[in-house]
VEXLUM-707598 format. One record per residue: x, y, z of N, C-alpha, C in turn. Coordinates in steps of 0.02 Angstrom, whole numbers, padded with zeros to 5 digits, always signed. Each point is the difference from the previous one (the first is absolute). Layout:
% residues N
XYZXYZXYZ;...
% end
This chain:
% residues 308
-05112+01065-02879-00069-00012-00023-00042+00062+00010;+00016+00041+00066-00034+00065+00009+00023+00048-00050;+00035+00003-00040+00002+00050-00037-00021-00002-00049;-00039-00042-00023-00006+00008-00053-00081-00008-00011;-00038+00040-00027-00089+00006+00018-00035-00027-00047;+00038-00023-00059-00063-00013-00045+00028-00084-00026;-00044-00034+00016+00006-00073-00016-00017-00011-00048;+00039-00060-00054-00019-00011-00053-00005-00080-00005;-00023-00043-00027-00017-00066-00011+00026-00013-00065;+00044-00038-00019+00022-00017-00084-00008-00062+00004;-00028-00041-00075-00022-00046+00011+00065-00031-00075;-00001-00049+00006+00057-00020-00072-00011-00081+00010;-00027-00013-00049+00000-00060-00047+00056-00012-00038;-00021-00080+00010+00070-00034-00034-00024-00034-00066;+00015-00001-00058-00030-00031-00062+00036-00083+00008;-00033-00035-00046+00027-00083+00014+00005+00002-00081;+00060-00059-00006+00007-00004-00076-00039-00070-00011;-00032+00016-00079-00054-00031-00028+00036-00058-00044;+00005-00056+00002+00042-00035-00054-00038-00051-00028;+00011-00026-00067-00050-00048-00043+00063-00067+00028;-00054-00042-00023+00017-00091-00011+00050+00006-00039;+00032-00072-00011+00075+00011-00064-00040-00016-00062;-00071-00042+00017-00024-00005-00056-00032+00073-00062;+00001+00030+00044-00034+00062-00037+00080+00062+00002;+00051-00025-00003+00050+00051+00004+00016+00027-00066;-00012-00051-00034+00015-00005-00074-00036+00034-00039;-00064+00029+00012-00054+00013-00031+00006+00059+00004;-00021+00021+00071-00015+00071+00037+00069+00044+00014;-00021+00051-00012+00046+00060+00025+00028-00023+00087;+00049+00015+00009+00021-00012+00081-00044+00078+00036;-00023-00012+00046-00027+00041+00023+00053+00036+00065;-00022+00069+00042+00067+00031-00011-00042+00007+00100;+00049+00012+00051-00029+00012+00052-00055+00063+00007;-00044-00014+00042-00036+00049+00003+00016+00068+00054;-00004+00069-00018+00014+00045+00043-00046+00017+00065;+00040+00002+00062-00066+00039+00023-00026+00055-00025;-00075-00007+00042-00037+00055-00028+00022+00047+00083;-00008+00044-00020+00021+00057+00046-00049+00052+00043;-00038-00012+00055-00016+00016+00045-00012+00074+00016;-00054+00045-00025+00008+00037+00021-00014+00034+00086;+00054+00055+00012+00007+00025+00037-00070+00017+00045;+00003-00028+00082-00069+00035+00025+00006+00073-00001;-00080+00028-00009+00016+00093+00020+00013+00012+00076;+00074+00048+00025-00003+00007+00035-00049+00043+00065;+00037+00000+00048-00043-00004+00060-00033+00083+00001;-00067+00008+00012-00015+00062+00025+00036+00023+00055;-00015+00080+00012+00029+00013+00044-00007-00003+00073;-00073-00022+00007-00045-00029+00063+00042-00080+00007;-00001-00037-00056+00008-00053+00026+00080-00018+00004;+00047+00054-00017+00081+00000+00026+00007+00037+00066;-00080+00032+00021+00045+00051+00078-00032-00069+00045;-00038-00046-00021-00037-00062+00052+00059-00037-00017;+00042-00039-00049+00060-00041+00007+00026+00017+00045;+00060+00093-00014+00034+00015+00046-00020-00008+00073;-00065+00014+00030-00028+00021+00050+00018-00078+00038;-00056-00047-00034+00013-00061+00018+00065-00051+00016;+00054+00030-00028+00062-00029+00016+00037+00030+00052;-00005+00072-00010+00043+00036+00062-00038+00030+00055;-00061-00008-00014-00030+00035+00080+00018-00027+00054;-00012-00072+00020+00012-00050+00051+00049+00034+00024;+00063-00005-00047+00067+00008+00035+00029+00065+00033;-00046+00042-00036+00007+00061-00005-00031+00038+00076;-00045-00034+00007-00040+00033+00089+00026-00047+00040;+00013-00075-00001+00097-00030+00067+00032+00054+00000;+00036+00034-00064+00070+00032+00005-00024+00071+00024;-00066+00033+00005-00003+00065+00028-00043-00015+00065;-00009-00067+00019-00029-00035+00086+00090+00022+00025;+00058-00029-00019+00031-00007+00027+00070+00081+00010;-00045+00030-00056+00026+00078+00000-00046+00055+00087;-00057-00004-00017-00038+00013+00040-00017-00054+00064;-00001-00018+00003-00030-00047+00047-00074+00006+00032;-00024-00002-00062-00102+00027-00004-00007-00035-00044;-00061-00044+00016-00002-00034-00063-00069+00016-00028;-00057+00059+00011-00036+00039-00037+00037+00043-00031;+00057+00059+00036+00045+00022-00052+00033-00030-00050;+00033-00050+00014+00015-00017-00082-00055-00024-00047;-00053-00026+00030-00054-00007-00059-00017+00058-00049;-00009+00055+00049-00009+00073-00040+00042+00003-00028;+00063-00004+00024+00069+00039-00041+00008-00040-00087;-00030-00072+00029+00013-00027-00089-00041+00020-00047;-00051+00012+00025-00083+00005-00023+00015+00073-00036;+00034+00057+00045+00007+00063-00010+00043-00001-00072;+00076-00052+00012+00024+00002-00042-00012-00037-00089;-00033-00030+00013-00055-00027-00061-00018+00053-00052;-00059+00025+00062-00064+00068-00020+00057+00033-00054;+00062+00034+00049+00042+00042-00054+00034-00027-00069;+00011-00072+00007+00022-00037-00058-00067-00012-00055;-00047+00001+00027-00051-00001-00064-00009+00079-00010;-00013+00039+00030+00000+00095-00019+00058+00002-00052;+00069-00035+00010+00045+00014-00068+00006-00060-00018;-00034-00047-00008+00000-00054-00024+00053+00008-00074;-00045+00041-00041+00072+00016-00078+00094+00004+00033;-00015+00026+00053+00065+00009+00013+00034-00043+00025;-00034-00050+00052+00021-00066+00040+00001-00047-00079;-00034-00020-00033-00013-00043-00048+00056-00003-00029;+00030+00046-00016+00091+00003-00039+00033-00002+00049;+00023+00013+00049+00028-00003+00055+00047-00063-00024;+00082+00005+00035+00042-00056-00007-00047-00046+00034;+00007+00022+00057-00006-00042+00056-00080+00011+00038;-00061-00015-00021-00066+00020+00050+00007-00028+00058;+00021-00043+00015-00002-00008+00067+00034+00027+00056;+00053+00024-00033+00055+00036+00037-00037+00072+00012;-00036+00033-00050-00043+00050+00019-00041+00004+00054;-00062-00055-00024-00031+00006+00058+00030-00016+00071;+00046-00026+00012+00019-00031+00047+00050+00066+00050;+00027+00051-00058+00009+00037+00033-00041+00070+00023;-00063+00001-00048-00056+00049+00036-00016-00040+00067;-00032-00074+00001-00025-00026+00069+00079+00031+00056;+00040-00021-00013+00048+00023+00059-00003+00072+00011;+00001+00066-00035+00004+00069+00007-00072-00017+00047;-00048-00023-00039-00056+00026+00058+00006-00039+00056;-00013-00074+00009+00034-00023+00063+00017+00038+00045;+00073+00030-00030+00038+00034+00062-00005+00088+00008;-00043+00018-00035-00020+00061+00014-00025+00028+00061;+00042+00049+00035+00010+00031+00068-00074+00015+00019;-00054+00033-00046-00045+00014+00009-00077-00047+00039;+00033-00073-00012-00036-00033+00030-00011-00016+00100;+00024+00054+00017+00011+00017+00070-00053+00035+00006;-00017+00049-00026-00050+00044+00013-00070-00031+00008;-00007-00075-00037-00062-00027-00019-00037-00031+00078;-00057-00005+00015-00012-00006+00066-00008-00088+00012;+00013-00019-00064-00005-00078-00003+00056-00025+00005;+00060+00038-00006+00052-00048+00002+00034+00041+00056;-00017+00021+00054+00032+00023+00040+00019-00012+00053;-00023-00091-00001-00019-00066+00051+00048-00040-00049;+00058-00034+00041+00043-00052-00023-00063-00074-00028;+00020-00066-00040-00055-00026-00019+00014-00050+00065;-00026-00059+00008+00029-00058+00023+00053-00042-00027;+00034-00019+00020+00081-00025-00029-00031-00089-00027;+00059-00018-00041-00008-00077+00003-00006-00033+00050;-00019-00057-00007-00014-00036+00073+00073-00030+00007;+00027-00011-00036+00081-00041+00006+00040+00032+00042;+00038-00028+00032+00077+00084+00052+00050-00007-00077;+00026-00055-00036+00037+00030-00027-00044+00049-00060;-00040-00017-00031-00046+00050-00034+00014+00078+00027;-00035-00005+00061+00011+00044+00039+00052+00070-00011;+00040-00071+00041+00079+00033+00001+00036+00050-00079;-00018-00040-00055+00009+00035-00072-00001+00039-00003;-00093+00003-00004-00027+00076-00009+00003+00027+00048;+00018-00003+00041+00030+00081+00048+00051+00010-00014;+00050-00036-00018+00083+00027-00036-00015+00025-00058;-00046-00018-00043+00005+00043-00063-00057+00048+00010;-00049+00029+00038-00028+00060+00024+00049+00051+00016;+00058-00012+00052+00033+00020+00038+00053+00029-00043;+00006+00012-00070+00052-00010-00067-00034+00077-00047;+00033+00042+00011-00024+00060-00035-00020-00024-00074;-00060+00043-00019-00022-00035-00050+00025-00006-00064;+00060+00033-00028+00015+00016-00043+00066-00084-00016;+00036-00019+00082+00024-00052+00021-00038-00059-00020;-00050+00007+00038-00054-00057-00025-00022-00019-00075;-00001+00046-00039-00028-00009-00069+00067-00038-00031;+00052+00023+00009+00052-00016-00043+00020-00083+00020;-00033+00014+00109+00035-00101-00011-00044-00035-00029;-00082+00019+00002-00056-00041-00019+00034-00008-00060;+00007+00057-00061+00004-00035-00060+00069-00042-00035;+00035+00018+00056+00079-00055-00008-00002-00053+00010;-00039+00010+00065+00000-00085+00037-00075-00026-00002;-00040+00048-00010-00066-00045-00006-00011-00021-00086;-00022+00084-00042-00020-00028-00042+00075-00031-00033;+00044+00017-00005+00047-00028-00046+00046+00034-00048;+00005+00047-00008-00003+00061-00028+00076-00014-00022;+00055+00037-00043+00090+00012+00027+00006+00067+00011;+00048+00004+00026+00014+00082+00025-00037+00049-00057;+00041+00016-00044-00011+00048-00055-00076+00011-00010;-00034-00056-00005-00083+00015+00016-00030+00028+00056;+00022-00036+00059-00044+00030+00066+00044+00067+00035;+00059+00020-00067+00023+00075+00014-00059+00041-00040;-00029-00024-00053-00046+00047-00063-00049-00007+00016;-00025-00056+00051-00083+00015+00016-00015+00034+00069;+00060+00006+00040+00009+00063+00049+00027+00037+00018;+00021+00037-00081+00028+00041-00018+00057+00037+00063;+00040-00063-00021+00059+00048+00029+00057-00045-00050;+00076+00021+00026+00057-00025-00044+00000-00087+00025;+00052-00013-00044+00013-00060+00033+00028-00014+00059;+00070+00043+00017+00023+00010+00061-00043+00006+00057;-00044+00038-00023-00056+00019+00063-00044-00057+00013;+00001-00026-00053-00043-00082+00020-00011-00045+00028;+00095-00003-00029+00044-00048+00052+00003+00028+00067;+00004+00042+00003+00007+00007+00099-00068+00020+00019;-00062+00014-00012-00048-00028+00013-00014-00063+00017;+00020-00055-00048-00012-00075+00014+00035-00008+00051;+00091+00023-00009+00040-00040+00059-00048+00023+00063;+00010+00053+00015-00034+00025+00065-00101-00023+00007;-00009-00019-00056-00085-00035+00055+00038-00083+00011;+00024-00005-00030+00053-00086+00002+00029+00007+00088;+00031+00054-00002+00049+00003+00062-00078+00011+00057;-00036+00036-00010-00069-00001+00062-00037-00046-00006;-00013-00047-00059-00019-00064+00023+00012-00045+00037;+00070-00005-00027+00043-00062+00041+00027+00021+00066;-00006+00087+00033+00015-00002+00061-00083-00016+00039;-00051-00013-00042-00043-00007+00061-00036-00078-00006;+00021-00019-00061-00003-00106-00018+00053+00001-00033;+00065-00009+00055+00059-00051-00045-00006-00047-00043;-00076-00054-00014+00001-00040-00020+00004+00024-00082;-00017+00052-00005-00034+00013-00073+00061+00045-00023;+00069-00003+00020+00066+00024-00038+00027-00011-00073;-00037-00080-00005+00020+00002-00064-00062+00007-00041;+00023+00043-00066-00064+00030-00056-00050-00038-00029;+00030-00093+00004-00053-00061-00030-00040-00007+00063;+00011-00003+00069-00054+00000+00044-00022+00053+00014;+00025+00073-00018-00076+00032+00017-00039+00013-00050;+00025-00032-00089-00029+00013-00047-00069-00047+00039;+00011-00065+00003-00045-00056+00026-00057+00049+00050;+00036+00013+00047-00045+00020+00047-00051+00045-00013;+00045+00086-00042-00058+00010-00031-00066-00001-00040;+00029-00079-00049-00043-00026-00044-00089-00018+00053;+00037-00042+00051-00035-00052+00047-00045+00047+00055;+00023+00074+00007-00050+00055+00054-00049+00027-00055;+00026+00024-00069-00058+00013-00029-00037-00056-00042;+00021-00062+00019-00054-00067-00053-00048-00008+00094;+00014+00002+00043-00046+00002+00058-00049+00031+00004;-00013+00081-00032-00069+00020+00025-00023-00021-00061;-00063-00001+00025-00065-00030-00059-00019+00092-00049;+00024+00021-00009-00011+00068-00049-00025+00007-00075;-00042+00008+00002-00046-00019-00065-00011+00072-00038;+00026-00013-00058-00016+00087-00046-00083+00003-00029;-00017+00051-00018-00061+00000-00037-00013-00019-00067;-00054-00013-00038+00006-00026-00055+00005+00053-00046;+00054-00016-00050+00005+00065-00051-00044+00040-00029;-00040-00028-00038-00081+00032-00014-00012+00078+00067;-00001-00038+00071+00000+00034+00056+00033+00077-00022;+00071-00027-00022+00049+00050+00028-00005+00035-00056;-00033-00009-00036+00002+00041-00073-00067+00052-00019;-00052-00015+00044-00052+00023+00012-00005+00027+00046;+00052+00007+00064+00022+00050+00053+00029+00071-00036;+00052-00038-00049+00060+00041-00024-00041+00063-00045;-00042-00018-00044-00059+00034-00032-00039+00025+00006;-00025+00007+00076-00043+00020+00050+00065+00076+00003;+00042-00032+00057+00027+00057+00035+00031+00031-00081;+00004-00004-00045+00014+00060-00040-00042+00016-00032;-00069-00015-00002-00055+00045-00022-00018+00054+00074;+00027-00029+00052-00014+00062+00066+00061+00054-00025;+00052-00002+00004+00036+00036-00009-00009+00044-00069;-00005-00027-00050-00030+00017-00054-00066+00069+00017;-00041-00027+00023-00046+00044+00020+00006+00076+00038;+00048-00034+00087+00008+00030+00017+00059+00075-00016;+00043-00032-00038+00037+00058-00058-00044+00035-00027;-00045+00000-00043-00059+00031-00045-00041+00015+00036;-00033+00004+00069-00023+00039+00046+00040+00063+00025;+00071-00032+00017+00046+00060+00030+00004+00043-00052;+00012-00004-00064+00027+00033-00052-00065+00031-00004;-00070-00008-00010-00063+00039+00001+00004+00044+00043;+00013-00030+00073-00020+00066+00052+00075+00047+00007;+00031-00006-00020+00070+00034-00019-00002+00048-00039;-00034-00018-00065-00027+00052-00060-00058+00049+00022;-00040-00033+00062-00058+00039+00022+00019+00057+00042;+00025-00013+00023+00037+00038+00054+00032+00040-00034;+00052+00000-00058+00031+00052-00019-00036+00050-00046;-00041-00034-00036-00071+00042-00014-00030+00045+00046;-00030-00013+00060-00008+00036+00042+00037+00053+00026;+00066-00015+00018+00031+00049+00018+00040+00058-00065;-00008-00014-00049-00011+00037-00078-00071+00054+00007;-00041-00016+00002-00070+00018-00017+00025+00047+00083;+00006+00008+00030-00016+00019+00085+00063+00072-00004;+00072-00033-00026+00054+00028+00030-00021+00095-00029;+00032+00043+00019-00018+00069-00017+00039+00011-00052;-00016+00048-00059+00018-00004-00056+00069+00056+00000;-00001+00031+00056+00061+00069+00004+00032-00015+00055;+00047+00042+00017+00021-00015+00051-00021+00080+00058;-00020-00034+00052-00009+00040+00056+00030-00002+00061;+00038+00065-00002+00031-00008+00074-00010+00021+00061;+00033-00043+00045-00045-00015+00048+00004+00061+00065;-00042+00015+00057+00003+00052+00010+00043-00005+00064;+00040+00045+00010+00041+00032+00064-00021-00013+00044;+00025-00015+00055-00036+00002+00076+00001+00056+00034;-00055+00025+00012+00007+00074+00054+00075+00008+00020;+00029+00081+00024+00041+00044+00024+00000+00034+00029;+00023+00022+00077-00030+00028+00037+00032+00078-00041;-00046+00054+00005+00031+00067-00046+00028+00044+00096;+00070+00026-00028+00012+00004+00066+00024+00075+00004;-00010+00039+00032+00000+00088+00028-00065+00048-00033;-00058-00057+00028-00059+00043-00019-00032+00002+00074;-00020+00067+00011-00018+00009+00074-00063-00030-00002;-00016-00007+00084-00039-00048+00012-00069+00039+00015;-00075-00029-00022-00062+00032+00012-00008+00019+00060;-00026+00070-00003-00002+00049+00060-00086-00023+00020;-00017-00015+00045-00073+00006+00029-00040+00081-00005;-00069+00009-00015-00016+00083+00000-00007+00018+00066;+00010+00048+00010-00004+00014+00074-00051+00082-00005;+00012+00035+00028-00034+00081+00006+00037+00020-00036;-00048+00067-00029+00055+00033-00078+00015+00057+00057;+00025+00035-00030+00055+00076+00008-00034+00038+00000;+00015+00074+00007-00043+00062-00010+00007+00009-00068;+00058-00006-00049-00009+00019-00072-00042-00046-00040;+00012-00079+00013-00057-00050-00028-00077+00046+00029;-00005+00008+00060-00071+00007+00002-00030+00064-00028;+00048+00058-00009-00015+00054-00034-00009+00002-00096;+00052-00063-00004+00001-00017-00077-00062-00046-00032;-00034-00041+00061-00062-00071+00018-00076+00073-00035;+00016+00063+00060-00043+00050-00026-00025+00019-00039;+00071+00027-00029-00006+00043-00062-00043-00043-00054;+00049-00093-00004-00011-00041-00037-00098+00015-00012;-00032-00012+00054-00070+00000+00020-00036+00062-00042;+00037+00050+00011-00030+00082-00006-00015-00032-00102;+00071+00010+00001-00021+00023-00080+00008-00085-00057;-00049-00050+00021-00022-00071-00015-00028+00025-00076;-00038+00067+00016-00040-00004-00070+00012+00058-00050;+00031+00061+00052-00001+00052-00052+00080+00021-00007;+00049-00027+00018+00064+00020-00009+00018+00001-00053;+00077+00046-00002+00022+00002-00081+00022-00074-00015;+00016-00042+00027+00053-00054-00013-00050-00059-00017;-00060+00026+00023-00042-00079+00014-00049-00008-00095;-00031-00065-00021-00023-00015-00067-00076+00002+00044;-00046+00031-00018-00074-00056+00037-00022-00007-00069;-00023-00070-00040-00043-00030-00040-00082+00052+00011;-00006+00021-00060-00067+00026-00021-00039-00042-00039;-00062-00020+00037-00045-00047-00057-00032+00031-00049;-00006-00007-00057-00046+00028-00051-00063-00012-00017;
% end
């Protein structure tokens, strides 16, 4: 029933046959059954009102099965909600989709179990557990179940899935599937023997996630979230891309048009003798200091400037 998004209503009438008296058989033409008349087709569903069908049938189930991936049950509200937002952003693309539910169902799990939710300062506090011990007891065996383990038993043994599927929606082979399942099978049942065989822990799982009271948002909600956060993103792309272009403008207009190279660092210059301090001259300096004095103005060697 989940796969398929667009509902149709056909309506079909039955015609009744019309017959005369014997007295008038003789007279009148026999008259002949009547056809139905034929019903036209309702117009199908917008595309608002096929992502509220889908939404409405598989959300419920959809934030149990990522309560019982996570064991947060505000995280899986987000995680379905998240995975929605992205199913209406390609809505054209989910809309043909074999399978939509199988889509969304496997965005909510990627985010679900995304490593990154460690870092968050809200979930860095375990929640409070069920009040039940065997409740309890469950979800700590399937916490305790690497997550990649966990996805494959949820959708074997919870949602229902056969191998060949819950190998393609977590993407691995089939082989690899199978010993995924055997082995969360084999760590279940070593820590509740009771739940060895696959019809009681299908049960059980059904019965831990029909226990919390987990309520999704109303589609409208999630579609007016989804439209929100991609007009931010939207924006914030076309901001970056402005100050990106600004910037390289700037450094265009600024950069130097030649190339200049850059200068050497000092060298010490080495076998040049070192400055002598003046001290007292000589007898030939002071006889040469003389002469220098004597002939300042009238010597052969010397220019003196004549004003006119």
């Amino acid at each position: 029933m989940c796969r398929s998004i667009y509902v149709y209503v056909l309506f079909r009438t039955k015609g009744r046959p019309v017959t005369q008296s014997r007295a008038s058989e003789s007279t009148e033409a026999p008259v002949t059954e009547l056809q139905p008349t034929p019903e036209p087709a309702p117009a199908p569903l917008t595309p608002a009102q096929a992502f509220d069908a889908l939404y409405a049938f598989c959300a419920p189930a959809l934030v149990r099965q990522a309560y019982l991936l996570t064991g947060r049950r505000e995280l899986a509200r987000e995680s379905v909600e998240r995975a929605f937002q992205l199913a209406w952003q390609r809505w054209p693309e989910v809309a043909v989709d074999r399978d939509p539910a199988g889509w969304v169902r496997a965005a909510a799990y990627d985010i679900a179990l995304s490593p990154w939710h460690r870092f968050r300062p809200r979930y860095r506090h375990p929640e409070p557990p069920p009040p039940d011990a065997p409740d309890r007891a469950l979800l700590s065996a399937l916490l305790k179940l690497p997550p990649p383990y966990r996805r494959t038993l949820l959708l074997y043994d919870g949602v229902g899935l056969d191998l060949p599927e819950t190998a393609a929606e977590t993407e691995a082979s089939t082989p690899a599937a199978a010993g995924r399942l055997l082995h969360a099978r084999e760590a279940i049942a070593a820590r509740l023997p009771e739940l060895a065989d696959s019809s009681e822990l299908h049960r059980r799982l059904a019965e831990l996630a029909s226990t919390e009271r987990l309520r999704a948002a109303r589609p409208p909600t999630v579609r007016r979230g989804g439209e929100r956060r991609t007009r931010f993103w939207t924006r914030a792309a076309i901001a970056f891309t402005v100050a990106l272009m600004g910037t390289t403008t700037f450094a265009l207009r600024t950069a130097p048009t030649q190339y200049e190279p850059p200068v050497s660092p000092g060298v010490r210059v080495q076998g040049v003798p070192p400055r002598v301090a003046p001290g007292a001259l000589s007898e030939a300096e002071v006889e040469l200091r003389a002469k220098l004095r004597r002939e300042a103005e009238h010597g052969p060697d010397r220019l003196v400037p004549v004003a006119r």
